[in-house]
Legacy VTK file of the C-alpha trace (Angstrom):
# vtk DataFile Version 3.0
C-alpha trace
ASCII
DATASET POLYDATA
POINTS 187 float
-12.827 -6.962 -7.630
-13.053 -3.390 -6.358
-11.268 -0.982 -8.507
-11.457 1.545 -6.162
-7.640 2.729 -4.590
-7.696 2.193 -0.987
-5.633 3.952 1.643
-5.453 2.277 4.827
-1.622 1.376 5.665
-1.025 4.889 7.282
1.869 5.479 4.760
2.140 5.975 0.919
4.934 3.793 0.184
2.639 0.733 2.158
-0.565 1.902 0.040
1.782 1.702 -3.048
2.810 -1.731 -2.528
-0.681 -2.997 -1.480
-2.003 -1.952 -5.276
-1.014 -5.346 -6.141
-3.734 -6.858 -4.459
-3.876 -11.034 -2.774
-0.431 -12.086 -3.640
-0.765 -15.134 -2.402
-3.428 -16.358 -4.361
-5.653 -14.251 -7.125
-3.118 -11.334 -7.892
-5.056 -7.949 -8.874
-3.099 -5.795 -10.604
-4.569 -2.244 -9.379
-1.950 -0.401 -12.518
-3.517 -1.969 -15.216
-3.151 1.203 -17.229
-1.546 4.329 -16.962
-4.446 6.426 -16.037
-4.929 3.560 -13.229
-1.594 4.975 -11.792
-2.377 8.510 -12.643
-5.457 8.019 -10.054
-3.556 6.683 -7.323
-0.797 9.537 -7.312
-3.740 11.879 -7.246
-5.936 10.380 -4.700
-3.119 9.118 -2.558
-2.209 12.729 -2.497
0.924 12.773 -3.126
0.174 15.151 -5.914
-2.696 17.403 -7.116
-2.095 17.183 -10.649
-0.056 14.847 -12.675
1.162 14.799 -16.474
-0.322 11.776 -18.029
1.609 8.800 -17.715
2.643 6.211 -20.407
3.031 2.285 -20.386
6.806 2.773 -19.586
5.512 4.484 -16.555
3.649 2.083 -15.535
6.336 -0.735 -15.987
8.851 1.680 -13.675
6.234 2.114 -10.572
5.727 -1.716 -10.474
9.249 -2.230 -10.689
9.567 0.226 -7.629
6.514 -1.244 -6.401
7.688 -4.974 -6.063
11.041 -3.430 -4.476
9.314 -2.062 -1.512
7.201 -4.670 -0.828
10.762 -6.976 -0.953
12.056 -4.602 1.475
9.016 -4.052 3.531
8.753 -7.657 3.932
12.447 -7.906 4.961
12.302 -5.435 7.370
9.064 -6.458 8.928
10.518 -10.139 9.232
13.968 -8.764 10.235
15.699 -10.097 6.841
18.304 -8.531 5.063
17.146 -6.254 2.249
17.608 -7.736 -1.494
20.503 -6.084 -2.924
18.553 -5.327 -6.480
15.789 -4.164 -4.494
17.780 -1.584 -2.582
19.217 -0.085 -6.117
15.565 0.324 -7.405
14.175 1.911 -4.842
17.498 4.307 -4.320
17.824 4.808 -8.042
13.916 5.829 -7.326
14.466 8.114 -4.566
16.979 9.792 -6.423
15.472 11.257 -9.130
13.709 14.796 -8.695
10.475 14.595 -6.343
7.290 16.107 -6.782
8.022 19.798 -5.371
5.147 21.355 -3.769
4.586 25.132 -4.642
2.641 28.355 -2.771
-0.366 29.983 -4.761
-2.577 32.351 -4.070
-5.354 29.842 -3.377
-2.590 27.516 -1.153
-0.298 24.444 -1.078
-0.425 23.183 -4.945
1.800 19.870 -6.212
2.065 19.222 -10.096
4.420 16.535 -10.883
5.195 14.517 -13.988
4.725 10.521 -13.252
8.678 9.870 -12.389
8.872 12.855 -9.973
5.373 11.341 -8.713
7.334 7.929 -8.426
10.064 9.358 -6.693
8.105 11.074 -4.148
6.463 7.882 -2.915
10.575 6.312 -3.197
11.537 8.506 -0.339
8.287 7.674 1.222
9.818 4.210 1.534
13.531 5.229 2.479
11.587 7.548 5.510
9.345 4.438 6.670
12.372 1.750 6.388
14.677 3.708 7.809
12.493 5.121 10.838
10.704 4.723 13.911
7.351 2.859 12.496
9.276 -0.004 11.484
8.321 -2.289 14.651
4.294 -1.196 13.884
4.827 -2.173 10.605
1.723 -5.186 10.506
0.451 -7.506 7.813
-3.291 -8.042 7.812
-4.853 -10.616 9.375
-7.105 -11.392 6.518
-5.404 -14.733 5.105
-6.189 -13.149 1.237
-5.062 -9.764 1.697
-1.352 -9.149 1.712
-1.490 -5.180 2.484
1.052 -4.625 5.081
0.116 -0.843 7.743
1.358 0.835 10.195
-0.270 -0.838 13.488
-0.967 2.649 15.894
-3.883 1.312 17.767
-3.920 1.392 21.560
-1.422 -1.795 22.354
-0.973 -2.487 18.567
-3.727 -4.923 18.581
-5.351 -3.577 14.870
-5.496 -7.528 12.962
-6.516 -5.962 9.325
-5.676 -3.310 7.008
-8.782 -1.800 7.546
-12.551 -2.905 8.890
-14.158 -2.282 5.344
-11.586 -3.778 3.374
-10.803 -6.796 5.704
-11.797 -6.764 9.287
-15.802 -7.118 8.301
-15.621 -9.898 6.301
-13.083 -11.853 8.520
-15.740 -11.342 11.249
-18.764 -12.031 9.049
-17.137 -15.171 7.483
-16.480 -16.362 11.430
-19.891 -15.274 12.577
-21.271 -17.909 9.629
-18.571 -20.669 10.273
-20.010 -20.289 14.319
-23.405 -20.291 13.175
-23.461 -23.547 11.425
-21.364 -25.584 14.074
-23.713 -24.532 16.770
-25.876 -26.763 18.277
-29.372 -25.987 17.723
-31.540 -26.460 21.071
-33.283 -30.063 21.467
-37.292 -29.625 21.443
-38.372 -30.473 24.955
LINES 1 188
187 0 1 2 3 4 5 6 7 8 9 10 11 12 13 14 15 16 17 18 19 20 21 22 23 24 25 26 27 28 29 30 31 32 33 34 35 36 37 38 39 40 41 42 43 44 45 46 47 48 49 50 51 52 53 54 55 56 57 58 59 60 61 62 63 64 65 66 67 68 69 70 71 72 73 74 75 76 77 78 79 80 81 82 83 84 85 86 87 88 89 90 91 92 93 94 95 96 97 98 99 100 101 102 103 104 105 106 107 108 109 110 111 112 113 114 115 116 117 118 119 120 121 122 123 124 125 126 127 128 129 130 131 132 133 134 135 136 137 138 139 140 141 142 143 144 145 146 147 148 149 150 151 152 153 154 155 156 157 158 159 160 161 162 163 164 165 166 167 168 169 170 171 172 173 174 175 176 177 178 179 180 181 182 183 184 185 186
């Protein structure tokens, strides 16, 4: 399995769920150790440098991480949200954010891992309580359970992303058609 973070749901509260990859069937846990987690908050952007994290860290973004997929998936299916996973995302979003400061050399964002955390919370109170909500798609890829913000031309997109999901779906089709098609009878 790829290791590498992937950001293709248009939102970092969507990426942040998704690093628990094919939930329906071989679950890949993306935070398998704290600097695993460390990565993603810096190459999700959310910060440009980060304190190193601990396994109590860790534990606290999944926890925040399986709320928002609970309420992402209610939401998208037009459910009401889990009452536990409404506290842990609030309790989450309340806590001080990563605060992003003016230097001489521009925008910089240092954050310790729970202000991290909390930044991508109100990430998820901003997407569930705005306008994307109705583009909120899950891919078409049967295996992948990454859910993104649809913003193609007449919201047809069908997969998280073409390199992640999209090629192979098409590959895997363009095999399946090329073994059930009749091969031309030798005149």
């Amino acid at each position: 399995m790829n290791l590498n973070h992937v950001f293709v749901c248009g939102n970092p509260a969507l990426d942040f769920a998704a690093t628990l990859r094919a939930r329906r069937s071989t679950r890949f846990e993306m935070f398998a150790t704290p600097d695993r987690l460390d990565a993603w908050y810096l190459e999700s952007g959310i910060v440009d440098t980060v304190l190193p994290g601990g396994e109590t860290d860790v534990e606290q973004a999944t926890i925040v991480r399986e709320a928002i997929y609970e309420l992402v998936t209610a939401r998208r299916l037009g459910e009401e949200f889990d009452e536990d996973a409404l506290n842990v995302l609030n309790e989450a979003a309340r806590k001080v954010p990563a605060t992003p400061q003016l230097t001489p050399s521009g925008r910089r964002t240092e954050a310790t891992p729970e202000q991290a955390l909390s930044t991508v919370a109100r990430h998820a109170v901003e997407l569930l309580s705005g306008p994307d909500v109705p583009l909120m798609k899950e891919c078409g890829n049967p295996e992948c359970t990454r859910v993104y913000i649809d913003r193609s031309r007449g919201t047809r997109r069908q997969w998280c992303g073409m390199d992640s999901c999209g090629n192979k779906i098409k590959a895997a089709a363009y095999r399946a058609r090329k073994r059930t098609a009749p091969t031309a009878a030798a005149h």
